[in-house]
N, C-alpha and C positions, 0 to 999 in steps of 0.2 A: 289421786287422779292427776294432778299434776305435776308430779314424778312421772308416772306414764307418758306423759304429752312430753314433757322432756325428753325423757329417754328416743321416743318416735322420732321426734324433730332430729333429734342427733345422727340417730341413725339412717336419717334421710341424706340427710347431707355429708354424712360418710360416703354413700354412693356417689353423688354427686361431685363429691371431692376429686376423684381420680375417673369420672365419666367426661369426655369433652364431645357431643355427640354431632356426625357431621351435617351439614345445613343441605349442601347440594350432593347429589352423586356422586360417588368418587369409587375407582374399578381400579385394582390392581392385579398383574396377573401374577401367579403362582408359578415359584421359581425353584419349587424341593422337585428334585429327579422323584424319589421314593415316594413322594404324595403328599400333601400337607393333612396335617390332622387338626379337626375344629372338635373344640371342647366346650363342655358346659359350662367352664367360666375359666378365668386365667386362671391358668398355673398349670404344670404339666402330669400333676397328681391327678387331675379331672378325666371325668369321664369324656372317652370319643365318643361324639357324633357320628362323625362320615367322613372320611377322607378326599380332598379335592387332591385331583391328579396334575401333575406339572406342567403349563401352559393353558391352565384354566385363569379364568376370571373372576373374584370375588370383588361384591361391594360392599365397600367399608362404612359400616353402621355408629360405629364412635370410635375414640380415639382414646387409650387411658395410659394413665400414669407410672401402672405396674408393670415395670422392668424387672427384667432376669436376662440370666446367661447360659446359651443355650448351644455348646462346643464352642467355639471361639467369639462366638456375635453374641455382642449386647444389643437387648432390643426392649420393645415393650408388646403388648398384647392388645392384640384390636379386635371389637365385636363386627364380625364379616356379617351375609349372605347370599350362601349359594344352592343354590335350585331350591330355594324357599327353605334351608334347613340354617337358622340364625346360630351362632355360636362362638367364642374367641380363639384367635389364631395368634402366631408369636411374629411378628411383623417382617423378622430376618430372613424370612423364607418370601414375603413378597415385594414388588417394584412394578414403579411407574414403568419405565424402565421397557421397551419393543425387545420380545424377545427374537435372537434370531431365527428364521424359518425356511429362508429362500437357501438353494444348496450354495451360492456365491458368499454366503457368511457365515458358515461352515467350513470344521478344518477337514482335510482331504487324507484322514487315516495319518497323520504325519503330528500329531499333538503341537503343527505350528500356526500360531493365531494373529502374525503379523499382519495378512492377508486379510484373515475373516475380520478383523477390527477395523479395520480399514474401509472395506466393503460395507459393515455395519454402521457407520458413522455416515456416512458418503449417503446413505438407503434410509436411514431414518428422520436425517436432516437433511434441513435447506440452507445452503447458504444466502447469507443474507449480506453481506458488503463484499467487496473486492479483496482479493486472495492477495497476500504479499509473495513474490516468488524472488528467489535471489540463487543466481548459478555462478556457481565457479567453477576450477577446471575440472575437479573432480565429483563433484555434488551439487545435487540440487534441494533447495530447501525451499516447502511450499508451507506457507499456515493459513489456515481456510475460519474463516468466521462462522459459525451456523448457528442455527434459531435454538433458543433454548438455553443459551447461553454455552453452548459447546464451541470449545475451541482442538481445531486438527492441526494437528504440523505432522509433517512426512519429511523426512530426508532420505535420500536415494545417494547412493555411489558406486563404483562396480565391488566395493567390499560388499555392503551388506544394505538391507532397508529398514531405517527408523521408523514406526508409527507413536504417535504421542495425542490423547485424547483428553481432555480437561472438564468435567461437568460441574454443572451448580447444580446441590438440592441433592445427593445421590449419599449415601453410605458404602463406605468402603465395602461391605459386605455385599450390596448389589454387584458392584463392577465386579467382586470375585466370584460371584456366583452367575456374573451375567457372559466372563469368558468360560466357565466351566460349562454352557451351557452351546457355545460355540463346536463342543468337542463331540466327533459324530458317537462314539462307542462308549458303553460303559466302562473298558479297559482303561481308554483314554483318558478318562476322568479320574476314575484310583490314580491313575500315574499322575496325575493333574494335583489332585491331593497330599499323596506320597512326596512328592518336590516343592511342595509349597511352606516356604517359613515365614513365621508371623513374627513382626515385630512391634512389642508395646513402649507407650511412653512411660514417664514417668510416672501417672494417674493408673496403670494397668491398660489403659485402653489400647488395642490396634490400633495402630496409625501407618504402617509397612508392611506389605507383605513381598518376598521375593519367590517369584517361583522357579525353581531352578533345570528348566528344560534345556535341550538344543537350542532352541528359541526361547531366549528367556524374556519374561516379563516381570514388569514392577508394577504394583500397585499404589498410592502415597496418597496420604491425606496433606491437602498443603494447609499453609498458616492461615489462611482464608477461607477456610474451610471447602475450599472444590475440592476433588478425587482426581489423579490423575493418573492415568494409565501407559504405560511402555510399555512396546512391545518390539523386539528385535529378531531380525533373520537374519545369518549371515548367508552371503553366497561364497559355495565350494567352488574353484577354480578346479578346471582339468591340468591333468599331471603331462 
């Protein structure tokens, strides 16, 4: 009998081992174009429940320990619920994270995202202290403080325009999933994919991605752990 009670207790606290379950609300929304899939328990051998569609909302019911990789993102698995249907999701697929909606943060058929990043930062934050501005003859350089811990700088010149976006608390894997979701077409987005090179550290992990458009963008994990995002346009001169 008391082999039994052992064994029980052990195996309770297996559970509880990789369960962190959360205290208040918490709503992330869904960031897979194709749909996110909730399953019966972690791991992607499990059976589907119900697929939540992309810019849905799910709320996070715990938090656990079991990671996997899942195409390029390392993540872990969290117990959601959505429209009453409870089950685990692979965390890579969602974010705090506003996604774009308004058509001003959106790209314009033209797979270039210096614009809609920009408009996007600008739309979802507030700034909160005084902008530093500094002009020269050919440039102007602006960095904006906003809430959240977001820092923007913009440089402008008649070559081209820098956008540069800095967050706390983000996974490289949002910001890359949060500008492919800027992109109006699903064409756009393959091309988006197709131009994009990952780069790992020494540990295996992402920490760089290049995406290599007309417009190209960088993604970067810096030593501080924020995310930091470039994005560049050139302007074409007439002949």
């Amino acid at each position: 009998m008391k082999n039994i009670i052992c064994i029980l207790i052990i195996s309770f606290s297996g559970q509880f081992l990789f369960a962190h379950p959360v205290t208040e609300p918490v709503y992330k929304n869904v960031i897979a174009f194709s749909g996110l899939k909730v399953r019966s328990a972690p791991g992607i051998e499990n059976q589907v429940l119900t697929v939540i569609p992309y810019g849905a909302q799910v709320e996070v019911l715990e938090e656990t320990t079991i990671s996997e990789s899942i195409e390029w993102m390392s993540g872990s698995w969290i117990q959601v619920q959505y429209q009453g249907i409870e089950g685990y999701v692979f965390d890579g697929f969602v974010t705090d994270l506003s996604l774009p909606s308004e058509k001003f943060e959106l790209s314009q058929n033209d797979l270039q995202l210096t614009y809609p990043l920009l408009a996007w930062a600008e739309y979802n934050y507030n700034e909160v202290e005084k902008s530093d501005t500094l002009t020269f003859d050919d440039m102007l350089k602006v960095t904006q403080y906003m809430s959240q811990g977001v820092t923007l700088k913009r440089e402008e010149s008649d070559a081209a325009i820098k956008v540069s976006v800095e967050m706390e608390n983000v996974e490289i894997s949002e910001a890359y999933n949060l500008l492919k979701s800027m992109l109006l077409t699903k064409s756009e987005r393959e091309e988006y994919v197709r131009k994009s090179v990952f780069i790992s550290d020494n540990e295996g992990g992402i920490h760089r991605i290049k995406i290599n458009l007309l417009s190209p963008v960088e993604i970067k994990k810096l030593k501080n752990g924020n995310i930091n995002i470039n994005a560049i346009t050139y302007h074409l001169g007439c002949d």
